[in-house]
C-alpha positions in Angstrom: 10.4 -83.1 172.9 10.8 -79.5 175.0 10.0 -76.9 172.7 12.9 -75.1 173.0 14.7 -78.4 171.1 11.6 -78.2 168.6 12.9 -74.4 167.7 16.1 -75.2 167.5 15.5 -77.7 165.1 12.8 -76.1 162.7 15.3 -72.8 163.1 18.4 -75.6 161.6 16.1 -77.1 158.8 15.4 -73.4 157.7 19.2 -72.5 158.0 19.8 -75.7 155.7 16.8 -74.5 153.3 18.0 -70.7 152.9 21.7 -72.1 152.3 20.5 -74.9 149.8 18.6 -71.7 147.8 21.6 -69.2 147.8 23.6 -72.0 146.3 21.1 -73.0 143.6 21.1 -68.8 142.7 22.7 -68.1 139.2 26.4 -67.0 139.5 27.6 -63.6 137.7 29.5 -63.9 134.7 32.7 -61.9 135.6 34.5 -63.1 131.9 35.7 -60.5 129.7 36.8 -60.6 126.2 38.5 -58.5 124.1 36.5 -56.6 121.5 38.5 -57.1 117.8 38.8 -53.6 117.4 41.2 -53.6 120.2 42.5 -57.1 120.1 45.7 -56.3 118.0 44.9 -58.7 115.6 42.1 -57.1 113.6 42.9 -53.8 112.0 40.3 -51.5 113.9 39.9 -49.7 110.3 39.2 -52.7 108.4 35.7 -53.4 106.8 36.1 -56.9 108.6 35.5 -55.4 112.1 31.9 -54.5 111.1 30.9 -57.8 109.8 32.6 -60.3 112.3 30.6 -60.9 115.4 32.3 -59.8 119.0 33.7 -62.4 120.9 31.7 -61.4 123.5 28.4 -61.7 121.9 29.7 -65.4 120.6 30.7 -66.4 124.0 28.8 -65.5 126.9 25.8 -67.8 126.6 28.3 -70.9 126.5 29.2 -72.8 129.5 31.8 -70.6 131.4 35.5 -71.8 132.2 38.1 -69.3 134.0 40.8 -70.1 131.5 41.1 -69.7 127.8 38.5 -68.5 125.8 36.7 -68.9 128.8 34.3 -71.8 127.4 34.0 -74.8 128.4 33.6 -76.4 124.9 32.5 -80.4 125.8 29.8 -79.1 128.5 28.4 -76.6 125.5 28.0 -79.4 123.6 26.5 -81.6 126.2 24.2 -78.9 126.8 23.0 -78.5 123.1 24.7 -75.2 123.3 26.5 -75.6 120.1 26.5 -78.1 117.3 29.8 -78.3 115.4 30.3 -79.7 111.9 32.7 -82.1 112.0 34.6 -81.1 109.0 34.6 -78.2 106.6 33.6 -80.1 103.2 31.3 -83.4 103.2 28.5 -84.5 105.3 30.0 -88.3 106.1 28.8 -88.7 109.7 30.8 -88.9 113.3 32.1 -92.0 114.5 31.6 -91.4 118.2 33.9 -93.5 120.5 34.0 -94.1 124.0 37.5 -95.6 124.4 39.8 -93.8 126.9 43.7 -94.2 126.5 46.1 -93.5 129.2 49.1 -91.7 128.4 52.7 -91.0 130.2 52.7 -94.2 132.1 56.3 -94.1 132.4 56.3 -90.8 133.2 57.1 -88.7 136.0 53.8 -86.3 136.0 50.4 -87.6 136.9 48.8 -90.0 134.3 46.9 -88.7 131.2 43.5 -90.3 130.8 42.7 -89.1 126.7 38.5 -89.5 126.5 38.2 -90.5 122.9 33.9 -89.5 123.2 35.2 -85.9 124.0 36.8 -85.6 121.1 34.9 -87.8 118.9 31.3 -86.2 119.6 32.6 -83.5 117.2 35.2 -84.2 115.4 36.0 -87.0 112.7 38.7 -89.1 112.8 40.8 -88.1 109.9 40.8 -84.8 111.9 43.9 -86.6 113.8 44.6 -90.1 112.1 46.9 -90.9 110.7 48.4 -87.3 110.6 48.7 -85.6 113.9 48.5 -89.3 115.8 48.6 -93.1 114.6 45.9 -95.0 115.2 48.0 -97.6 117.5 48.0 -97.1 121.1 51.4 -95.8 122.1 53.0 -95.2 118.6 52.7 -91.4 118.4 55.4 -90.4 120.7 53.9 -87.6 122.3 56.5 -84.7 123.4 55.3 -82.2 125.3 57.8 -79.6 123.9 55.8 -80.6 120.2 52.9 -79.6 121.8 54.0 -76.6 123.6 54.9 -75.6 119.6 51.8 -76.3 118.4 52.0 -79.6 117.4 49.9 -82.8 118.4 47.8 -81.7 121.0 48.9 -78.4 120.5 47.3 -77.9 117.2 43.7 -77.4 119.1 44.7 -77.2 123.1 45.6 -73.1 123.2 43.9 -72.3 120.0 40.7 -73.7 120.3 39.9 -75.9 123.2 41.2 -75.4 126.5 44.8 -73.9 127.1 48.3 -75.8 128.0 48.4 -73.8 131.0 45.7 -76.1 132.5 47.7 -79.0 132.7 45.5 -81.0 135.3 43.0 -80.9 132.6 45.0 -83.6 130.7 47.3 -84.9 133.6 44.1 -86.0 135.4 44.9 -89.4 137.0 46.8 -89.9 140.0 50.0 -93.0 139.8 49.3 -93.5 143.3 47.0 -96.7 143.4 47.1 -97.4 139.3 47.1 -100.2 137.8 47.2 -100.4 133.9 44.3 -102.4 132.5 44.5 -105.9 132.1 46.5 -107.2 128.6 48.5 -103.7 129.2 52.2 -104.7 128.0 55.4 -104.3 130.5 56.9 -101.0 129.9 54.3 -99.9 128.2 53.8 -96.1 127.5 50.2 -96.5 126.8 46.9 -98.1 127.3 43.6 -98.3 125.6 40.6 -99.0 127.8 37.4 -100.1 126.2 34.5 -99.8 128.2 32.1 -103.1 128.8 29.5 -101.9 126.5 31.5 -101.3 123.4 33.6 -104.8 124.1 30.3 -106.9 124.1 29.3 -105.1 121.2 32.4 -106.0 119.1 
């Protein structure tokens, strides 16, 4: 091989080496929050604002988002970032499921796919059954206006977890080449999908 070719390439492999670095290099953390002093909520000459710890301080070792509170909650958790109790009162343990359902089948928006491990890795059922949602697939009858009030979804999605503004987080799943799992009724609004490992263990 001439050497000039042999140059060329060591000068390529370097260029693929020092671009491989930069994108390894920590991002900066651009998020802002508001401090409660100033966030119109708090009254600024309250005792309260002493004790209560700034969002800021709370937030900004979590796993960043761009919307929201601007954390992204499920990858804290999956980090070890954070380790929620499931519920206030009681120490009855999680019961973590990896079922998906998929929602709005009939509808005119892309597809929901709910993960039911998202949700479950920290929160207990009673959290949402029977109260906010039955347990049988399809029987809710999820309304987007409801949740856009705060209800169903709503009561966590623009509170807590991720805002209603980020709608492809939920309408994640494209109609174009779906087919609704096998067993899934005509018509049918919804689908529950259990993965093989949870099937064979049943």
């Amino acid at each position: 091989m001439p050497r000039a070719a042999i140059l060329r390439f060591v000068a390529q492999v370097l260029a693929c080496a020092t671009v491989a670095v930069h994108a390894q290099a920590p991002q900066p953390d651009f998020r802002q929050w508001v401090a409660i002093e100033k966030d119109g909520v708090h009254d600024p000459k309250g005792p309260a604002v002493q004790s209560l710890q700034q969002p800021r301080e709370a937030l900004q070792p979590l796993a960043p988002d761009g919307a929201g509170n601007q954390v992204r909650w499920v990858e804290a958790l999956r980090q070890g970032q954070i380790n929620p109790r499931p519920r206030l009162h009681g120490t009855q343990p999680l019961e973590v499921r990896d079922t998906e359902i998929y929602l709005n089948l009939r509808g005119g928006t892309p597809i929901v796919k709910f993960p039911h491990l998202a949700h479950t890795q920290w929160l207990a059922c009673a959290n949402c059954h029977e109260g906010l949602f039955r347990k049988e697939v399809g029987t809710s009858g999820l309304d987007m206006r409801r949740i856009l009030q705060g209800e169903q979804c709503g009561v966590c999605h623009g509170a807590v977890s991720f805002p209603l503004t980020e709608c492809n987080k939920c309408h994640n799943t494209s109609r174009i080449g779906f087919h609704a799992p096998d067993g899934t009724p005509q018509g049918a609004r919804a689908a529950l999908v259990v993965p093989p490992s949870t099937s064979a263990a049943r």
